[in-house]
N, C-alpha and C positions, 0 to 999 in steps of 0.2 A: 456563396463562396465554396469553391471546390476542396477537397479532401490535401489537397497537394500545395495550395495558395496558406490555408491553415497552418499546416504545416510548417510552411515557411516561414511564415510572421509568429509562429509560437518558437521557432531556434534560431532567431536572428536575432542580434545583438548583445545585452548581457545573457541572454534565455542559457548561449551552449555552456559556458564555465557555472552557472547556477548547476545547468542539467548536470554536470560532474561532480559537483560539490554534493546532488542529493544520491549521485548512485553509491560514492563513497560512504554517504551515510548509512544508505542501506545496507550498504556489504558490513560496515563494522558493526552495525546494531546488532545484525543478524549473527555474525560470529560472538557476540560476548554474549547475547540470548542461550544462542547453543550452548554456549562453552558452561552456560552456569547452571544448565538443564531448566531455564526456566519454562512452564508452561503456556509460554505466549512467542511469539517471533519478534516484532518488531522492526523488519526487516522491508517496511514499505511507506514508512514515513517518510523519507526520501520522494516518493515515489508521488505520494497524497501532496506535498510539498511544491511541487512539481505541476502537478494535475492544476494546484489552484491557482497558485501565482503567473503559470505560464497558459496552463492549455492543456486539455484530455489528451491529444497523441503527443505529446511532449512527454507527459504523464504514462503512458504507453510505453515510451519509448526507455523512460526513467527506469519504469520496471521492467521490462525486457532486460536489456542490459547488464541490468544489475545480476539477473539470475544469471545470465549468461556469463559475467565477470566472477560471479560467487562460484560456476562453476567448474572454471578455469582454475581457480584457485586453491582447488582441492575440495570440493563440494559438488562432486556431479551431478546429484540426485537434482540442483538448484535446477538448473536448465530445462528440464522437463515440467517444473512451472513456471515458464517464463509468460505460457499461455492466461494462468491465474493473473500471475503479477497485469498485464497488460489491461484484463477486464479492473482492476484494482482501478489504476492511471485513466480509463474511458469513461469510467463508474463517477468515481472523484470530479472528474474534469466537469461531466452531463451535472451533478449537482451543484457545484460550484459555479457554474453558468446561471444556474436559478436561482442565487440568491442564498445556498442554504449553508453557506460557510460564512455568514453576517448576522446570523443566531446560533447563541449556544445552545438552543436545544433541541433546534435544526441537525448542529454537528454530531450532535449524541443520536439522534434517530437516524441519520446517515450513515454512522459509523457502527452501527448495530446492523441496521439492513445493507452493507458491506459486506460485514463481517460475514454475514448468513448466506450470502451470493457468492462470499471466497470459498466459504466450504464445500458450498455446490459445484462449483467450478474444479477443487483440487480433491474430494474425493477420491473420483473414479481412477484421476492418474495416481496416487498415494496408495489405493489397495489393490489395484491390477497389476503397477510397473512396482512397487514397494513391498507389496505386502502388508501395509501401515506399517513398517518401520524404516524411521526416516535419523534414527541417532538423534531424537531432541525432547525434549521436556518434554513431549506432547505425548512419546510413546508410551507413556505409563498410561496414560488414559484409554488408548487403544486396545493396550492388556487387560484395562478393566473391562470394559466393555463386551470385549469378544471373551470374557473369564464365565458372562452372566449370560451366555448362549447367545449373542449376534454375530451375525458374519462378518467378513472383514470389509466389505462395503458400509454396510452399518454400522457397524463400530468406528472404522474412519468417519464414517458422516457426523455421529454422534459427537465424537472425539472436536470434529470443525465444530459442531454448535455448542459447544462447551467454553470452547476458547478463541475461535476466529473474530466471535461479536465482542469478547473483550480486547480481543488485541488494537479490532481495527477502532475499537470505541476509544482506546486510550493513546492511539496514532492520529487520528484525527483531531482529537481536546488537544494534544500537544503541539501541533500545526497548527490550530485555531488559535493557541493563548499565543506563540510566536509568531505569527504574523501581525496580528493585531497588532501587538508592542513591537512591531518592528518601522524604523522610523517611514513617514509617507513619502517622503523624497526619495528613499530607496524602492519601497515596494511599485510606486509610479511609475520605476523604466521597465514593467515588465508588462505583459499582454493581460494579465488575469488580473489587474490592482483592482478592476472594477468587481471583481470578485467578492473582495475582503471591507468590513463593515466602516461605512462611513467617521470620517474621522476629520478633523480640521486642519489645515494644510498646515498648522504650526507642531503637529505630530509627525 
């Protein structure tokens, strides 16, 4: 099946108003994360949400958008990872295909070797185009790091492997426990249902 046929059958039918519901999600998670300086985003559960119930470039598409909407809205620096975000939605989508969103402990090592592949991914644009400072929880850690003699590549990296595997490890549990309990008659009109862990059709 070609790249464009997928496509299609991943944003047909309920798939586009889901796909709004989860970039909405992402843009608020992500502002009340900021706003509270928490040391995590949260910013892509939307996004994971996406990736499984519907389809990896749904999931792409999820998170593109979202940066791009977060940085319309007064959030510039968003948009220059709209690149991470999309590996996020491709990432999610490629394991969710395998089976590994039907074990919780699948989801947990998923969501670790995520999280460690976000930070590789958003690094280099965070300390070349940023300087690692992005105004969010994270930057305290960035100061710590570069305080103890690493450069600001390193210290952003270090900064991701501190916090990227926890965020995307507690985005993913939280997409796993909701879907699961989300009823079978709903999650069946979408493309990814055979994703999500066997269940009896009176659920």
């Amino acid at each position: 099946m070609s790249i464009r046929e997928q496509l299609r059958i991943e944003t047909s039918g309920p798939a586009l108003p889901f796909l709004a519901f989860c970039i909405a999600l992402n843009i608020v998670a992500g502002q009340v994360t900021a706003a509270l300086k928490i040391p995590i985003y949260l910013d892509s559960i939307g996004t994971v949400m996406v990736a499984v119930l519907v389809g990896p470039f749904a999931g792409a598409m999820a998170g593109a958008f979202s940066n791009l909407l977060a940085s319309a809205m007064g959030s510039p620096p968003m948009a220059f990872f709209a690149p991470v975000s999309i590996v996020i939605g491709l990432f999610t989508g490629f394991l969710a295909k395998r089976g590994w969103f039907k074990h919780w402990y699948l989801v947990a090592i998923g969501g670790i070797l995520q999280g460690v592949l976000a930070a590789v991914c958003s690094a280099p644009i965070s300390a070349y185009l940023f300087s690692g400072v992005m105004m969010a929880g994270t930057d305290f850690l960035v100061m710590y790091f570069r305080s103890v003699g690493n450069s600001i590549l390193e210290s952003v990296f270090y900064q991701g492997l501190a916090s990227d595997p926890v965020d995307k490890l507690i985005s993913y549990s939280m997409v796993f426990l909701l879907l699961r309990n989300l009823p079978q008659r709903l999650t069946s009109r979408f493309s990814g249902a055979a994703n999500l862990p066997n269940r009896s059709p009176a659920t």
